[in-house]
N, C-alpha and C positions, 0 to 999 in steps of 0.2 A: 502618453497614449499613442499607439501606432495608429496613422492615421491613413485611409485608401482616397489615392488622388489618381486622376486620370489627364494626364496632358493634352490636350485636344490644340487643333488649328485649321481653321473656317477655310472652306476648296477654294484656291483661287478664279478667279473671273475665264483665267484662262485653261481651266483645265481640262478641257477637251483637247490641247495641245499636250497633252501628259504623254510620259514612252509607251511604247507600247513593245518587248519584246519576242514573247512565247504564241502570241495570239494576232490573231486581224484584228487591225485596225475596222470598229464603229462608232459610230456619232455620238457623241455624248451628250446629253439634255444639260447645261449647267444648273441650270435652274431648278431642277429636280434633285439633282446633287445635292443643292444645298436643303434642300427639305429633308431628301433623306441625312444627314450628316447630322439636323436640326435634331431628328426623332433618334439617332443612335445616339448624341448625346444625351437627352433628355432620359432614356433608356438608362444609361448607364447612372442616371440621377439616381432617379427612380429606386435603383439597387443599392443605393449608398454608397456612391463614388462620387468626390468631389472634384469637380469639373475644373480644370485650369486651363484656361486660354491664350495660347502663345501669342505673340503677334504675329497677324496673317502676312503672308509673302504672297502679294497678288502678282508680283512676277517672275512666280515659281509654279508651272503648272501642276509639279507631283507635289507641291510645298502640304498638305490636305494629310499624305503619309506618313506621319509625324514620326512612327518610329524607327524609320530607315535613319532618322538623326541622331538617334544614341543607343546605347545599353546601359542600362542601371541594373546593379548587381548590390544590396544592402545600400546602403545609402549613397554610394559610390557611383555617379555617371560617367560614361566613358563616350565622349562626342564623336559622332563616325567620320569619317572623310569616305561619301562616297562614291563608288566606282562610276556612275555617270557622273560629269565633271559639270552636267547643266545643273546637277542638286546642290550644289557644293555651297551656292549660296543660302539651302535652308537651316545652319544648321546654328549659326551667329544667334538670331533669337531666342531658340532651343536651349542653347546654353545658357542663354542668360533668366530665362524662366526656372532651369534647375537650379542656379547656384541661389536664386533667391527664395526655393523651398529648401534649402539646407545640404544640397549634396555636394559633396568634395567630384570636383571639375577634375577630370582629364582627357587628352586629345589622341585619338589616330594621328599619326604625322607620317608624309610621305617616306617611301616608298609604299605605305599600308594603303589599302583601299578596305571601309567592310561598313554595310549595310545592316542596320536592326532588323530588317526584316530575317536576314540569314540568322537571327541568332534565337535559338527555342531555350529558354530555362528551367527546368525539371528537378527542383530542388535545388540541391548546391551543384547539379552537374550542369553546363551551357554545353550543346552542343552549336556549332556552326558552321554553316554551310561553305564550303569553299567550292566559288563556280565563276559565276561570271560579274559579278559586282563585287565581292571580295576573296580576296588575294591572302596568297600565304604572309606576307609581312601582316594585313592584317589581323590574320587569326593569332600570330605569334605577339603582336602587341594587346592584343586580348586575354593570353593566357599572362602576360607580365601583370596586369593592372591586377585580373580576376583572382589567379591563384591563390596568391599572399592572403587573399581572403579570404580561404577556405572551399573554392569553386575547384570543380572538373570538368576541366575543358576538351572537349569533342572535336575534332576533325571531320565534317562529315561529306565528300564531294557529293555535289548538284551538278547538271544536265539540262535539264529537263522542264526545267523552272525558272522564274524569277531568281524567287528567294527561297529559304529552306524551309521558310513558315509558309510557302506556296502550296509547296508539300505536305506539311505535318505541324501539330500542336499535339498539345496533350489535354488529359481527360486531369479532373482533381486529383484522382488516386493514381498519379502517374501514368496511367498509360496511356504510349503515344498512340495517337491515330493519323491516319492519311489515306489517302487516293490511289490505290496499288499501280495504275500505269505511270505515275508520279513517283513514287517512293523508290528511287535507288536500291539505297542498300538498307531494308527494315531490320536486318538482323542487328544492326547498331546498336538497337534500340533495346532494351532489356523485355520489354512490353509492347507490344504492338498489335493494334484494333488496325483491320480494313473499314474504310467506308463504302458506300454503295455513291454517294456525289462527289465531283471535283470539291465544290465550296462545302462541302460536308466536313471536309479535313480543317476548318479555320473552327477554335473555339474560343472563345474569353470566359475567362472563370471569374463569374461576377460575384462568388460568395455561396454559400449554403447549398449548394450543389447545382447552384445555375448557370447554365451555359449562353452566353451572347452567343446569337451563330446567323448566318446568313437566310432569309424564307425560302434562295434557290438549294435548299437541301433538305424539303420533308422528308424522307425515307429515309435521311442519315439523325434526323429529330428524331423519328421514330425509334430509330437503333439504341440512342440517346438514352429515350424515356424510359425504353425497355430497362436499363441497365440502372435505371432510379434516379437518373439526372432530369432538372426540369429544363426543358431548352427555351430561351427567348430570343424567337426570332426577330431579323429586323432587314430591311428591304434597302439592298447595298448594290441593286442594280446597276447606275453609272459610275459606281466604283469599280467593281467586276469585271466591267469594260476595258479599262484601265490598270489588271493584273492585280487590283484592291482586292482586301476583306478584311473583316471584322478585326483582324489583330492589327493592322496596320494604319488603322486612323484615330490608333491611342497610343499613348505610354502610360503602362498602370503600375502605379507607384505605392506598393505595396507595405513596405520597409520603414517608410518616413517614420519620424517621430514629432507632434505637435509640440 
């Protein structure tokens, strides 16, 4: 039976110390962090995803980001090496959480740098961001690992963003969506929705046509509903902060087999 798991790991103590690159630096509440981080996983319970808990790295302040530490493509994870060199240490635990739900382990290795957040999955096509956390070594050890197994891999330069998922996600029925002062180059994209919010562009597809998405994006909810999706929002304030959203404090593991 294919089973839906979600990788999660608890914000560290210090994560008001988190990068900050696109945005001003503000204050972060830790401790509301973690209430909220409590209610998005419980959220994603809720939806029938089974919660896996990495071990926390409390002396990793993005350590919370979980999926800047890998790509999983079918049962295959591919561990990032990424481009801020302060992450580098979250990603030892990460692996060793996937190799024990069943995925065949592979590694970025230097010269590559590349970040899960840069990578959007859209069926068998990944596209990925090439900007400022990952590098063309690492999109070309991306396409080695991914190909062979049936994926089409994307080049897509960023700017403007963190990551590429900063920018854009996709709806169920493929189509991508994003934040038009954000979005490069949208003709990439086969499909493509504007939104009316920045955090409107972040969605997790929790099953039966529900969307996880951020509460700072009612009017992009609304666009949502209109279109027959149900959205479920969820209050990712001191993430936000800190260039979070909804996609990036999971790995949802779709593929598995129990």
């Amino acid at each position: 039976m294919p089973s839906r798991k979600a990788l999660i790991r608890r914000p560290s103590p210090r994560l008001a110390e988190g990068l900050v690159t696109h945005i001003e630096r503000t204050p972060v509440d830790a401790a509301l962090a973690l209430e909220q981080w409590q209610t998005y996983a419980e959220t994603l319970r809720e939806h029938g995803w089974e919660t896996v808990e990495t071990e926390p790295a409390d002396d990793c302040p993005d350590g919370v980001f979980v999926e800047d530490t890998v790509v999983v493509f079918r049962n295959v994870a591919l561990i990032a090496r990424p481009g801020a060199e302060s992450r580098r240490p979250e990603t030892a635990a990460v692996e060793e959480s996937l190799a024990r739900l069943g995925c065949s382990v592979n590694w970025v290795w230097e010269p590559g740098t590349l970040e899960g957040g840069d990578v959007l999955k859209v069926g068998d096509t990944i596209y990925v961001g090439r900007g400022g956390r990952t590098n063309a070594a690492g999109v070309a050890q991306l396409r080695q690992v991914f190909e062979p197994l049936g994926a089409r891999v994307v080049a897509v330069p960023i700017s403007k963003v963190l990551h590429l998922k900063s920018a854009v996600t996709a709806l169920p029925d493929a189509t991508v969506i994003g934040y038009p002062p954000l979005v490069e180059t949208p003709s990439v994209f086969p499909r493509h929705l504007p939104v009316p919010e920045e955090s409107g562009a972040h969605v997790v597809l929790l099953g039966g046509g529900r969307l996880l998405m951020a509460a700072s994006a009612p009017k992009s909810a609304e666009l949502f509903a209109d279109l027959g999706y149900e959205p479920v929002p969820v209050d990712i304030s001191e993430f936000e902060k800190l260039e979070g959203c909804v996609t990036c404090l999971s790995v949802r593991l779709r593929d598995l087999h129990a």
